[in-house]
The first five atom37 places (N, CA, C, CB, O) and aatype in JSON, in Angstrom:
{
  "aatype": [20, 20, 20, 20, 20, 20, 20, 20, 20, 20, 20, 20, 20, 20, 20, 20, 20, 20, 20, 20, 20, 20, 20, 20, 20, 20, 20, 20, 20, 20, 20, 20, 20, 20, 20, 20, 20, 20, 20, 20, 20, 20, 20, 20, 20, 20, 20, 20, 20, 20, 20, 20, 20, 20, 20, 20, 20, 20, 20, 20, 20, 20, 20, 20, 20, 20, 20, 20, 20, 20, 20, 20, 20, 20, 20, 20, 20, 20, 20, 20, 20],
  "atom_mask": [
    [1, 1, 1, 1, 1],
    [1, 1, 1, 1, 1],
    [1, 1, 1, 1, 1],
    [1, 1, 1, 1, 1],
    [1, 1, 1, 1, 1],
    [1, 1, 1, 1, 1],
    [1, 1, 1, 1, 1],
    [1, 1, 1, 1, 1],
    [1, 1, 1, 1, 1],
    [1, 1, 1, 1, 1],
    [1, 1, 1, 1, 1],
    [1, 1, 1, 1, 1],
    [1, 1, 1, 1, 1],
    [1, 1, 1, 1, 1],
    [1, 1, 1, 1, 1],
    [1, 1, 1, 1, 1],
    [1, 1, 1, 1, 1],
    [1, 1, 1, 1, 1],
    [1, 1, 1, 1, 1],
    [1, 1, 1, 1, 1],
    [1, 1, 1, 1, 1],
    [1, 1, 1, 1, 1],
    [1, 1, 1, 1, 1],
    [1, 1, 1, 1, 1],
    [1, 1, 1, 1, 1],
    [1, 1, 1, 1, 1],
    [1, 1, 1, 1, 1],
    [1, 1, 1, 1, 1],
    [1, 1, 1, 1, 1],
    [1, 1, 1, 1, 1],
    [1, 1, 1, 1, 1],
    [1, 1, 1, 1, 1],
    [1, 1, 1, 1, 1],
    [1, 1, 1, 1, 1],
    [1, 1, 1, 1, 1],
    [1, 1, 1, 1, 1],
    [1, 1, 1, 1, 1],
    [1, 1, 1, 1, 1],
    [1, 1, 1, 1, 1],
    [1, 1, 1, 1, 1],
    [1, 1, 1, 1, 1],
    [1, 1, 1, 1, 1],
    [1, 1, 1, 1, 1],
    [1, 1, 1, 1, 1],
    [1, 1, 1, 1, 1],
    [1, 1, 1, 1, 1],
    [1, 1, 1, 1, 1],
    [1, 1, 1, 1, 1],
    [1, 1, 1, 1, 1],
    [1, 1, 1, 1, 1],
    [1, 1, 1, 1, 1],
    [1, 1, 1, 1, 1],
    [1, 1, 1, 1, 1],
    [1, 1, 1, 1, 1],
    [1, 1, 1, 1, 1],
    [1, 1, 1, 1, 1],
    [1, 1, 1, 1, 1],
    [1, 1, 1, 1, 1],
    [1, 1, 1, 1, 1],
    [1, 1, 1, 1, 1],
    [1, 1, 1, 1, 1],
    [1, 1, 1, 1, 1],
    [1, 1, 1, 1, 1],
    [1, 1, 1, 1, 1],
    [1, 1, 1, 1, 1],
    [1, 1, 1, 1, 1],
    [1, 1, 1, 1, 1],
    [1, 1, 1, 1, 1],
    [1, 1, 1, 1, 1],
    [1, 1, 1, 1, 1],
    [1, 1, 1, 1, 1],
    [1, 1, 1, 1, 1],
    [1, 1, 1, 1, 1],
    [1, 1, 1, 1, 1],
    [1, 1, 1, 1, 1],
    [1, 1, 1, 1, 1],
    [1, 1, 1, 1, 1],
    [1, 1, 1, 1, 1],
    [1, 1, 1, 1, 1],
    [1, 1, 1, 1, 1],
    [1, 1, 1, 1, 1]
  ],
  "atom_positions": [
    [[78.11, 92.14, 118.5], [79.11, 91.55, 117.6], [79.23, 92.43, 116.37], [78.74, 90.08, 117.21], [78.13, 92.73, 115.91]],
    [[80.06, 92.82, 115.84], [80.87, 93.51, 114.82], [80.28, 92.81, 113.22], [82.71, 93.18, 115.2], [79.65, 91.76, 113.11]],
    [[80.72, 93.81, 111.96], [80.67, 92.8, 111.26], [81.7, 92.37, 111.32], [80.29, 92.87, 110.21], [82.61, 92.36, 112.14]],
    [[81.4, 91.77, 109.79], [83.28, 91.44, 109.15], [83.29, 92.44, 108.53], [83.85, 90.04, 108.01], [82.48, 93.01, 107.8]],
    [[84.66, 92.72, 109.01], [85.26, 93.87, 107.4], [85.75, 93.09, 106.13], [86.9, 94.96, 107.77], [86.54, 92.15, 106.06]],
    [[85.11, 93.7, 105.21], [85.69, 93.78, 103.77], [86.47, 94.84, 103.08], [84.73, 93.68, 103.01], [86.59, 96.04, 103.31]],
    [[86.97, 94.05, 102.15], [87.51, 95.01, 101.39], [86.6, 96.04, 100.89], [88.13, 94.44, 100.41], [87.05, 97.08, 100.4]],
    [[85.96, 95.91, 100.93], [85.07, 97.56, 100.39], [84.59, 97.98, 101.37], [83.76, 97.6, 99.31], [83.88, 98.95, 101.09]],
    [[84.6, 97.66, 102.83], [84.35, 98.38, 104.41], [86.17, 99.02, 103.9], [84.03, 96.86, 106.43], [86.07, 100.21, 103.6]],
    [[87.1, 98.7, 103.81], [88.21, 99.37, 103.76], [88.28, 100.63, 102.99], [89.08, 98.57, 103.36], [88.66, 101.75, 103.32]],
    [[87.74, 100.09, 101.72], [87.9, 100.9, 100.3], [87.0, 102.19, 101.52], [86.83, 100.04, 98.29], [87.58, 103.09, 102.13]],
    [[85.66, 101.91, 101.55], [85.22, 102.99, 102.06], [85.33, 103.94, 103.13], [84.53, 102.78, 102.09], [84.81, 105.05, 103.07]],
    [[86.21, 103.39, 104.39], [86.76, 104.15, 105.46], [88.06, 105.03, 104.48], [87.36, 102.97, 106.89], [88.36, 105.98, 105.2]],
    [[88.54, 105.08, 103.74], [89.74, 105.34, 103.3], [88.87, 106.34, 102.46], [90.77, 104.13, 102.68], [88.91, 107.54, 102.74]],
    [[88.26, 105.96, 101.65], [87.42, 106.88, 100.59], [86.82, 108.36, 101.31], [85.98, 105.89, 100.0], [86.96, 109.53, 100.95]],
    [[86.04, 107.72, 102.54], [85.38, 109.17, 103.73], [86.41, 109.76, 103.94], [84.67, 108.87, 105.39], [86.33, 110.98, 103.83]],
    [[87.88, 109.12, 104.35], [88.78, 110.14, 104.94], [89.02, 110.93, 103.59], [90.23, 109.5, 105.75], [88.6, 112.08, 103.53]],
    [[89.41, 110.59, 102.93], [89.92, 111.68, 101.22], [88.87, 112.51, 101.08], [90.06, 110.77, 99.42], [88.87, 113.48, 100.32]],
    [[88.1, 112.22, 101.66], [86.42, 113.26, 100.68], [86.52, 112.54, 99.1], [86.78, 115.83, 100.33], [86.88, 113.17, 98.11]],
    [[86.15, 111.2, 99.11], [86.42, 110.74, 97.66], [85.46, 109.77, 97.33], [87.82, 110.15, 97.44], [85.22, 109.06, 98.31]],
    [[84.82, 109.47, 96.35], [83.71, 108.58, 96.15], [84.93, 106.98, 96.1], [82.58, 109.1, 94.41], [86.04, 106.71, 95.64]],
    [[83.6, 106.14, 97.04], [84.38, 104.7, 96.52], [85.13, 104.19, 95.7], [83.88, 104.01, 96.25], [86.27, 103.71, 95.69]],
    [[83.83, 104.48, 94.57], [83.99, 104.04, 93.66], [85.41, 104.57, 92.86], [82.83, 104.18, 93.16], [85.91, 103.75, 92.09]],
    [[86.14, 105.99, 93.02], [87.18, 105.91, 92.59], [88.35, 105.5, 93.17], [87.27, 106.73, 92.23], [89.39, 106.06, 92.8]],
    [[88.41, 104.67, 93.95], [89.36, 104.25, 94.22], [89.81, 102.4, 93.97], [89.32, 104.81, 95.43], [89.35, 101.46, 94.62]],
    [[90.76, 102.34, 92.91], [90.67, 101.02, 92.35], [91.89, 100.31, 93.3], [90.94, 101.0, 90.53], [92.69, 101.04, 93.89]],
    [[91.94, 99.1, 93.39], [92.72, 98.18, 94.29], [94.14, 98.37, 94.25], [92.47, 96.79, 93.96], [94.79, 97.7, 95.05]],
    [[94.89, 99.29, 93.36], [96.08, 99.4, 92.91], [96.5, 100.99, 92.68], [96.13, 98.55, 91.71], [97.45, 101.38, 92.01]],
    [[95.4, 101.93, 93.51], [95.65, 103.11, 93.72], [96.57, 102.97, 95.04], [94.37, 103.94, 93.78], [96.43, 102.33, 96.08]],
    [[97.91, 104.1, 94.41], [98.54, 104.65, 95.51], [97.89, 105.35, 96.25], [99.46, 105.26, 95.27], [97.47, 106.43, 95.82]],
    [[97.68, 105.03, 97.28], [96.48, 105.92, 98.59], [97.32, 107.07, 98.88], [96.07, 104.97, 100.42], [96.68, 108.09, 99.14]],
    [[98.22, 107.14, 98.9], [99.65, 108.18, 99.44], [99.1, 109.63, 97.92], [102.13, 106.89, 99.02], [98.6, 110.75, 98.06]],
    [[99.56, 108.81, 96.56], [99.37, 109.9, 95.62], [98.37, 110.25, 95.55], [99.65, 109.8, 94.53], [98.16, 110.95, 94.56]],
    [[97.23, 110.03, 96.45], [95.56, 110.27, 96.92], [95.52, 111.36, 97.63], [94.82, 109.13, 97.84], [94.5, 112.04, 97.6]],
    [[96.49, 111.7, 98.33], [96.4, 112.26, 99.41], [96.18, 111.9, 101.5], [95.58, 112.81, 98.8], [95.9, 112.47, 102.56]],
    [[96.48, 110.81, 101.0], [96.1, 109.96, 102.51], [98.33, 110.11, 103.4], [95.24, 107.24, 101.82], [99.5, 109.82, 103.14]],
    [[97.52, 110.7, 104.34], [98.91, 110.91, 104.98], [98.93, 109.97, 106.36], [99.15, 112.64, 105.37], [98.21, 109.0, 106.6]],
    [[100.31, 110.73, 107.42], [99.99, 109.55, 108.47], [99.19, 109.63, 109.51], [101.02, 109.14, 109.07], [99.16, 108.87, 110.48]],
    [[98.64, 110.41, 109.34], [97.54, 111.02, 110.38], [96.18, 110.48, 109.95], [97.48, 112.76, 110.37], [95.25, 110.57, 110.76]],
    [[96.0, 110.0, 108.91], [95.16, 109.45, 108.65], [95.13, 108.02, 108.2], [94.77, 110.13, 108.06], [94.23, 107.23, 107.89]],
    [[96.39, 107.97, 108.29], [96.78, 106.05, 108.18], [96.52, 105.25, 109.87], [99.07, 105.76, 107.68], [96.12, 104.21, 110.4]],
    [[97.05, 106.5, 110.14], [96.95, 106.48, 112.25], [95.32, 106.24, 112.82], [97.5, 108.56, 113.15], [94.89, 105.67, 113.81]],
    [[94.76, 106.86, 111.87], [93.17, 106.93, 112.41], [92.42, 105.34, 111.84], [92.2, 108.6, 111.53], [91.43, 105.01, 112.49]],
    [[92.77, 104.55, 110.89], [92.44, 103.63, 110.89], [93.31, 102.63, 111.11], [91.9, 103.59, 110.12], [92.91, 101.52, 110.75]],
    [[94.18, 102.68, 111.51], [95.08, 101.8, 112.28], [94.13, 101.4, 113.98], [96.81, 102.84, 112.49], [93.84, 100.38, 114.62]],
    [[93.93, 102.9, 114.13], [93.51, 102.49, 115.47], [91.62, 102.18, 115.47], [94.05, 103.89, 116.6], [90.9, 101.89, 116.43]],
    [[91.35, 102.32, 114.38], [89.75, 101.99, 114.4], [89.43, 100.35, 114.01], [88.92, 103.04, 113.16], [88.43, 99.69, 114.3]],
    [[90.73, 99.93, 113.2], [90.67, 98.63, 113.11], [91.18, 98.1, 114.26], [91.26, 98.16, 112.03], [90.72, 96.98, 114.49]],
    [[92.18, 98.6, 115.29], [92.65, 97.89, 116.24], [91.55, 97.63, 117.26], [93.79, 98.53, 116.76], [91.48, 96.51, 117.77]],
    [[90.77, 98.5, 117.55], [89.2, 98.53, 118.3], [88.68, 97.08, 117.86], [87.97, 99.96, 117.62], [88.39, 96.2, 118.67]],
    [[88.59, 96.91, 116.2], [88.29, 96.0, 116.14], [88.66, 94.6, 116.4], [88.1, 96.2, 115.52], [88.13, 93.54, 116.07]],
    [[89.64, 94.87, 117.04], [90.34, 92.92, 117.48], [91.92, 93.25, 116.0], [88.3, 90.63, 116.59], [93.1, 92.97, 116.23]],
    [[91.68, 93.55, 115.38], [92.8, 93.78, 114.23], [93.63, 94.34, 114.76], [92.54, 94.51, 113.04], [93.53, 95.41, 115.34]],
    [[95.04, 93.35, 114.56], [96.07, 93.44, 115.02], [96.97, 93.87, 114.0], [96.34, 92.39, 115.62], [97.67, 93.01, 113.47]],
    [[97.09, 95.22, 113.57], [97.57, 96.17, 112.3], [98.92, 97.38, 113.0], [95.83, 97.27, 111.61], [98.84, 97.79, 114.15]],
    [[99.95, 97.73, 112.16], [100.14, 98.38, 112.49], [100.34, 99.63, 112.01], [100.55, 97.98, 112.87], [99.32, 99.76, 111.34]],
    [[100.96, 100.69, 111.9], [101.33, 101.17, 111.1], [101.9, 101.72, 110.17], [101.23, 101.2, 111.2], [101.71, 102.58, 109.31]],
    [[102.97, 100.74, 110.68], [104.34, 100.37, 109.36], [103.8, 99.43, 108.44], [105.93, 99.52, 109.97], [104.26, 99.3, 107.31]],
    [[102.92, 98.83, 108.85], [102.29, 97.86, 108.17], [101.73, 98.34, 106.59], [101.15, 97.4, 109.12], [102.04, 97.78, 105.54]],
    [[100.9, 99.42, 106.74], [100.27, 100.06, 106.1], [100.79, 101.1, 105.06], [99.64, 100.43, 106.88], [100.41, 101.32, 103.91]],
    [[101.93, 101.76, 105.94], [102.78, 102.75, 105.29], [103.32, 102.18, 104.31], [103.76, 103.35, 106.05], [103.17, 102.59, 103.16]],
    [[104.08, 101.09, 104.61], [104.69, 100.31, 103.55], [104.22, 99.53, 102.57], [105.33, 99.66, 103.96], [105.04, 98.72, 102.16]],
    [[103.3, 99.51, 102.13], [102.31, 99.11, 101.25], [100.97, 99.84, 100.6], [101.93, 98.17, 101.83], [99.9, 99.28, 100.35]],
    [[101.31, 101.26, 100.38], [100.06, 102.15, 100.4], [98.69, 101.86, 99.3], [100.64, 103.64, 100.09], [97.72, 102.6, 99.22]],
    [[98.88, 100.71, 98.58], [97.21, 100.28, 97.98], [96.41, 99.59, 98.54], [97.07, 99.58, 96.87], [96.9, 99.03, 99.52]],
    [[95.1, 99.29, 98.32], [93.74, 98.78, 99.13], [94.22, 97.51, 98.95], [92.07, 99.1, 98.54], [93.75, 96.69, 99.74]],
    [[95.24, 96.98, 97.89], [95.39, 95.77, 97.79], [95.99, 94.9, 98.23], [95.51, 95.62, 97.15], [95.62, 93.77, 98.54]],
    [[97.55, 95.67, 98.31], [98.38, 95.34, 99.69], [97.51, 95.48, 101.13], [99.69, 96.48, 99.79], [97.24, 94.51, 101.84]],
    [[97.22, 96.59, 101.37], [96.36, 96.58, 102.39], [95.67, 95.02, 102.83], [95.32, 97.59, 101.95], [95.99, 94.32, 103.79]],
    [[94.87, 94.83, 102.01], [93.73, 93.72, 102.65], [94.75, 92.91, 102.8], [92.34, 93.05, 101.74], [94.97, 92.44, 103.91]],
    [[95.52, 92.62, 101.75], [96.71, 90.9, 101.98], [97.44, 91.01, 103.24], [98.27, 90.65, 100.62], [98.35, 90.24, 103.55]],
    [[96.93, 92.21, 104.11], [97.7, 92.05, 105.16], [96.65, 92.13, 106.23], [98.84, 93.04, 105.23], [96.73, 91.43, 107.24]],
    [[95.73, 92.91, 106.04], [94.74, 93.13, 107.31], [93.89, 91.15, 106.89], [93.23, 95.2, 107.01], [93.84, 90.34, 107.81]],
    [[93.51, 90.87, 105.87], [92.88, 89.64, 105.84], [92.7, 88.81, 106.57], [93.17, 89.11, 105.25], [91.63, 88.42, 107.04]],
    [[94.62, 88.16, 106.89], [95.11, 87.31, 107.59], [94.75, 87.51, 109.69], [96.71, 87.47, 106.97], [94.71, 86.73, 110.64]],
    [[94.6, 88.77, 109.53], [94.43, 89.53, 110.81], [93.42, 89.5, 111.48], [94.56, 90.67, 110.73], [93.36, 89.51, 112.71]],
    [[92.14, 89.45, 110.36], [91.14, 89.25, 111.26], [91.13, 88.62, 112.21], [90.37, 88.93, 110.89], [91.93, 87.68, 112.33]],
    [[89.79, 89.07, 113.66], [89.62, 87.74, 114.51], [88.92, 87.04, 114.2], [89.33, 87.73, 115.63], [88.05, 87.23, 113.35]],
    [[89.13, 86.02, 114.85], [88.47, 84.5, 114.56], [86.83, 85.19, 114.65], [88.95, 82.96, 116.06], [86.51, 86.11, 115.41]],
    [[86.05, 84.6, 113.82], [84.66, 85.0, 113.66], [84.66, 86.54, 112.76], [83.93, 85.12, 115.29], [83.71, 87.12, 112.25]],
    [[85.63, 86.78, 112.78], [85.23, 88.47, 111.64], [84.86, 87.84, 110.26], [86.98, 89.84, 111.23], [84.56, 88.57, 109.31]]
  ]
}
């Protein structure tokens, strides 16, 4: 069994892909003016989809902060994440 993801399991898959410490990345950073493109929006699209997360990646594109992000992956979890 998996964990649950959190928002800071997010913050930090996103952070490894940039080469960027966590910690700089605040809930209302544009991930885009970060440097996060779609090739790498693609790579956790599909690592959360592994996870039962039903995401896509218009989903994501169109909302590029950790904050939008979660208000959308949240709802997504599976039952028990």
């Amino acid at each position: 069994m998996s964990q649950k993801l959190t928002l800071d399991d997010v913050r930090a898959q996103v952070a490894e892909l940039l080469y960027e410490d966590p910690a700089e990345l605040t809930d209302e950073e544009n991930l885009i003016d970060w440097g996060l493109d779609s090739v790498r929006i693609m790579t956790l699209v599909e690592n959360w989809r592994r996870r039962g997360v039903q995401i896509t990646f218009a989903d994501l594109a169109e909302r590029p902060t950790l904050a939008e992000w979660w208000a959308v992956l949240e709802p997504k979890l599976p039952a028990g994440e």
